[in-house]
ROGUPA-760311 format. One record per residue (C-alpha): residue in three letters; z, y, x. Coordinates in steps of 0.25 Angstrom, whole numbers, padded with zeros to 4 digits, always signed. Example, Ala and Ser with C-alpha at 12.3 -4.5 7.8 and 13.67 -1.06 7.14 Angstrom:
BEGIN
ALA+0031-0018+0049;SER+0029-0004+0055;
//
This chain:
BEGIN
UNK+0015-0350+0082;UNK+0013-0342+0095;UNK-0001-0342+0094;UNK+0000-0336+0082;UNK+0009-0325+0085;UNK+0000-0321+0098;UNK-0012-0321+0088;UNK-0005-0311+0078;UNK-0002-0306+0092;UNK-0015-0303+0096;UNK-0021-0300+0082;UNK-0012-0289+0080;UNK-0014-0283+0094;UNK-0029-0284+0093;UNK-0028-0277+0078;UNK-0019-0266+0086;UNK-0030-0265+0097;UNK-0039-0263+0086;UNK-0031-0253+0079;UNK-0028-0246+0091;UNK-0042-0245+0094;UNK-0048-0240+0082;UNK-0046-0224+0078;UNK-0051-0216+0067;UNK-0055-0203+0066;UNK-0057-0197+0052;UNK-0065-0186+0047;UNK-0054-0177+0047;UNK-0052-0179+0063;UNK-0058-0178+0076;UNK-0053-0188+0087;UNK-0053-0188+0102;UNK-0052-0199+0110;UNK-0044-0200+0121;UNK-0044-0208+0136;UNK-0031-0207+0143;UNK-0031-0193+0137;UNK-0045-0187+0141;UNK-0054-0185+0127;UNK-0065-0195+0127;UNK-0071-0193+0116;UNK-0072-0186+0101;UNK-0073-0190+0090;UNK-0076-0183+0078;UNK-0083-0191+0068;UNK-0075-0198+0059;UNK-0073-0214+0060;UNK-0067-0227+0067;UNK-0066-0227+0081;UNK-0061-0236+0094;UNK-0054-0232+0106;UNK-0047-0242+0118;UNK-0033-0243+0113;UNK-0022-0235+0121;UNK-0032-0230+0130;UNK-0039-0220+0120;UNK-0030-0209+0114;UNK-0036-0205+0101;UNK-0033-0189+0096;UNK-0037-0183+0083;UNK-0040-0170+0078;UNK-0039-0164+0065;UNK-0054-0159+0063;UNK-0051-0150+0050;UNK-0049-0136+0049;UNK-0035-0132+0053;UNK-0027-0122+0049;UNK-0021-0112+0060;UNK-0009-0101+0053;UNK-0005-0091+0061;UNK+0009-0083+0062;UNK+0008-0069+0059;UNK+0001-0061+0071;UNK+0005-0046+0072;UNK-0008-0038+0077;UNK-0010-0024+0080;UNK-0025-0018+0074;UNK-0033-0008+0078;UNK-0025+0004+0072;UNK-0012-0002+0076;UNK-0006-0007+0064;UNK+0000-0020+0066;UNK-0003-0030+0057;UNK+0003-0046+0055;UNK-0010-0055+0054;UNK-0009-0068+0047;UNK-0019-0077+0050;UNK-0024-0093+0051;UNK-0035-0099+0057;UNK-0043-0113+0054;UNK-0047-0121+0064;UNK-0052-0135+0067;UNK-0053-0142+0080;UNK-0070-0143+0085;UNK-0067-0147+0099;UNK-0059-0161+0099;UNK-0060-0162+0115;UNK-0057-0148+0117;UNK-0047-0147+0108;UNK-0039-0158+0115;UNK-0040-0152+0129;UNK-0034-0139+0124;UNK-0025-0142+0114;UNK-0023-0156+0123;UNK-0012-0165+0115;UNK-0005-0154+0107;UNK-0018-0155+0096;UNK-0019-0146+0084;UNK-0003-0141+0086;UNK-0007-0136+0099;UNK-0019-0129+0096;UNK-0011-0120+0085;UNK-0005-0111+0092;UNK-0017-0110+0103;UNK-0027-0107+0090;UNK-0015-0096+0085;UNK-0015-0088+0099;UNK-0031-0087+0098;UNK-0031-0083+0083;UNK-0020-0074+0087;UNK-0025-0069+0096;UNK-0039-0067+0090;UNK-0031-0060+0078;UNK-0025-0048+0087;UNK-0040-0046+0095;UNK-0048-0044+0083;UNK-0038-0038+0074;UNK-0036-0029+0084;UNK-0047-0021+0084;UNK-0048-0018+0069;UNK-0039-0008+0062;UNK-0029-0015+0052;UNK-0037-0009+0039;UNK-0047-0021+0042;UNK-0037-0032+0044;UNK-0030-0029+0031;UNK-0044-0027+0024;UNK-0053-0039+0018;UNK-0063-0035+0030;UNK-0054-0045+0039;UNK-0063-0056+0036;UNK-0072-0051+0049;UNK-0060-0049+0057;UNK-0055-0065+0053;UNK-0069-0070+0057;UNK-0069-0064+0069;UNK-0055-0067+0073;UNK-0060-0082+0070;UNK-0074-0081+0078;UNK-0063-0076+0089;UNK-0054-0086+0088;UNK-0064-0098+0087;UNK-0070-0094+0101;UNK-0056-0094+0108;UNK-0052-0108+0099;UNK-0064-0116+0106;UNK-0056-0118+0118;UNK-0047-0127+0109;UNK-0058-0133+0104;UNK-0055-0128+0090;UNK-0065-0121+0079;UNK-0058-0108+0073;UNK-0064-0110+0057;UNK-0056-0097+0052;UNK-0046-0085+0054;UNK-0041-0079+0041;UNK-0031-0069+0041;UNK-0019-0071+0029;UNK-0015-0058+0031;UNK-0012-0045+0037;UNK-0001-0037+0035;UNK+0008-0026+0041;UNK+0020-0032+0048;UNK+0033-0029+0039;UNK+0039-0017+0048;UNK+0024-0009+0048;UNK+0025-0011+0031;UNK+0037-0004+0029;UNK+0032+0007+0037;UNK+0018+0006+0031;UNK+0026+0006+0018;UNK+0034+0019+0022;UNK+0021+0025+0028;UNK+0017+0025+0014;UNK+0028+0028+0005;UNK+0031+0039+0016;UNK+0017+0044+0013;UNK+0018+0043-0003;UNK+0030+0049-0004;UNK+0022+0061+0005;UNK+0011+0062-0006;UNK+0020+0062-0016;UNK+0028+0072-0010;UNK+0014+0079-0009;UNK+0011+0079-0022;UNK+0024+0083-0028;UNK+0023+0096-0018;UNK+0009+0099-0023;UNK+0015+0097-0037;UNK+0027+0107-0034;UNK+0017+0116-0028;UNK+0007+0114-0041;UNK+0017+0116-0051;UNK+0024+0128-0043;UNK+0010+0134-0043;UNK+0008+0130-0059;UNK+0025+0136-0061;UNK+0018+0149-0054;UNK+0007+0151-0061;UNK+0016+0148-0076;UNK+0025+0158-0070;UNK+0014+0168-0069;UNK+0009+0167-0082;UNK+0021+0168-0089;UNK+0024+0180-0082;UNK+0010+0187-0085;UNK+0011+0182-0099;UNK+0024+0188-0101;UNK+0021+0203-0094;UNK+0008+0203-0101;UNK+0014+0199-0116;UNK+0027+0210-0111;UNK+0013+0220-0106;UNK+0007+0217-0120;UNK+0020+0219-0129;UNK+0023+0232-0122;UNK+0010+0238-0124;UNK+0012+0232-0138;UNK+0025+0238-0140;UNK+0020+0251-0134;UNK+0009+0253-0144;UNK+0019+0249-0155;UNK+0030+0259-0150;UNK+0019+0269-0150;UNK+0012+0265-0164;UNK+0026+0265-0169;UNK+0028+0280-0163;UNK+0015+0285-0168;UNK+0019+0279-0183;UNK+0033+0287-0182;UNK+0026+0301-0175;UNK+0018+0299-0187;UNK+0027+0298-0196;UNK+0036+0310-0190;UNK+0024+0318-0192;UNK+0023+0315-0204;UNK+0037+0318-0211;UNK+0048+0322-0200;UNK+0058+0321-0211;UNK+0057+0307-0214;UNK+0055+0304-0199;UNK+0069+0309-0196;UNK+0076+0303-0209;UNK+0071+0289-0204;UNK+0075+0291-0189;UNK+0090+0296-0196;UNK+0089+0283-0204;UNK+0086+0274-0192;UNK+0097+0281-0185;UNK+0106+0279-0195;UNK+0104+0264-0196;UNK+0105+0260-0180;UNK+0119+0270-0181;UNK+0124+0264-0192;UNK+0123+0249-0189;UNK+0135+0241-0184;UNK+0148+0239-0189;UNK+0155+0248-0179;UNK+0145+0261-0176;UNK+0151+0274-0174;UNK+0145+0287-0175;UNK+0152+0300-0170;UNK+0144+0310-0176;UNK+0145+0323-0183;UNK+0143+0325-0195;UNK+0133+0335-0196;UNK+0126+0327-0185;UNK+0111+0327-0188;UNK+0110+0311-0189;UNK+0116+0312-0201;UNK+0107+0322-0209;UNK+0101+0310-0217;UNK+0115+0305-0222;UNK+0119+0319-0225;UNK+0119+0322-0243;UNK+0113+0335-0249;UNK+0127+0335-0257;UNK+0139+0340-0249;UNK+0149+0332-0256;
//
């Protein structure tokens, strides 16, 4: 019975030696293998390997392309208009060996923040030296590439490949679009005050001109009925200088007549006048009664 036990003993410690010295590394990975911490060796095919149990150290590396998102960066363009930049990066570990002695046992969740610092920092050089008009415009594509050619040069140190920088967006920060927003409402409402002072001033001018024409209209009809109640006054004249050189008599008698009507009129019109008065020769009778 003990020899059993030491045989399932020994059987199972050689099947843990086994196990313990037999890795895999996928396709997925990159592997470095480790004695008593110095990098030996890496391995970056895909397959089943052996290492001396408890004496080599095994460390694996993601070797796909891995995302890097930023926090918003505020930088400052050319013509000074600030800016918040939000960009991301992808990247993927090409140096296994080097990555390791720079990044040494923190791995991927060290080399985050060191990756952000450069693509930071790469952010606020090139954008920089443009003005803000070509970072808000689709012509930012060249300004992405070389932020990225910039980056990837400052990334070897960690042994890592910069694949691509895109920028998700650029905007204003909050406080400088409310007073963007006021700069332009401010200057709206300055053109539209324009345009109704120009509208005042046209329709003054238009009021003006109205003005005038109705008073020339009106002096030239009064001009015209005057010289046409002139040349009636004096046609009328000529008719009755005609017909008083023609028969006195009847002239006088329908003078009298016309007398006697505008005096006459009215319930309460008085005449003081004697009664041999010559206005009443035509009311006078032949017969003395």
């Amino acid at each position: 019975m003990k020899r059993t036990q030491i045989l399932l003993f020994v059987l199972v410690a050689v099947v843990l030696g086994v196990l313990q010295a037999v890795y895999i590394v996928d396709e997925r990975q990159k592997a470095l293998r480790l004695w008593f911490g110095e990098v030996q060796a890496e391995i970056s095919d895909p397959g089943l390997y052996f290492k001396i149990p408890f004496l080599h150290e095994i460390i694996k590396y993601d070797d796909r392309i891995l995302p890097l998102d930023t926090r918003k960066l505020e930088v400052t363009p050319a013509d000074g208009r600030r800016l918040e930049v939000d960009a991301f990066a992808r990247w993927r570990i090409a140096d296994a060996k080097q990555f390791r002695r720079a990044v040494g046992a923190s791995s991927i969740a060290g080399a985050a923040p060191r990756l952000e610092r450069i693509l930071n920092a790469e952010l606020r050089e090139v954008l920089g030296k443009v003005n803000s008009g070509v970072v808000l415009s689709a012509d930012r594509v060249v300004l992405m590439n070389q932020i990225r050619d910039q980056a990837r040069s400052q990334a070897l140190s960690l042994g890592v490949d910069i694949v691509d920088v895109r920028i998700k967006s650029a905007d204003l920060p909050q406080q400088n679009l409310e007073a963007t927003f006021e700069r332009m409402r401010a200057e709206r409402q300055r053109l539209a005050a324009d345009e109704i002072a120009r509208g005042n001033e046209a329709a003054q001018r238009l009021r003006a001109t109205a003005d005038r024409t109705v008073v020339e209209t009106v002096s030239e009809a009064r001009k015209e009925a005057q010289i046409i109640r002139g040349e009636a006054d004096a046609r009328r004249n000529a008719i009755l200088a005609d017909a008083l050189g023609r028969d006195a008599e009847f002239f006088a008698f329908l003078r009298s007549l016309e007398a006697y009507e505008k005096s006459l009129t009215g319930g309460n019109s008085s005449l003081v006048i004697t009664p041999d008065s010559e206005f009443f020769d035509y009311l006078k009778s032949d017969t003395v009664r």
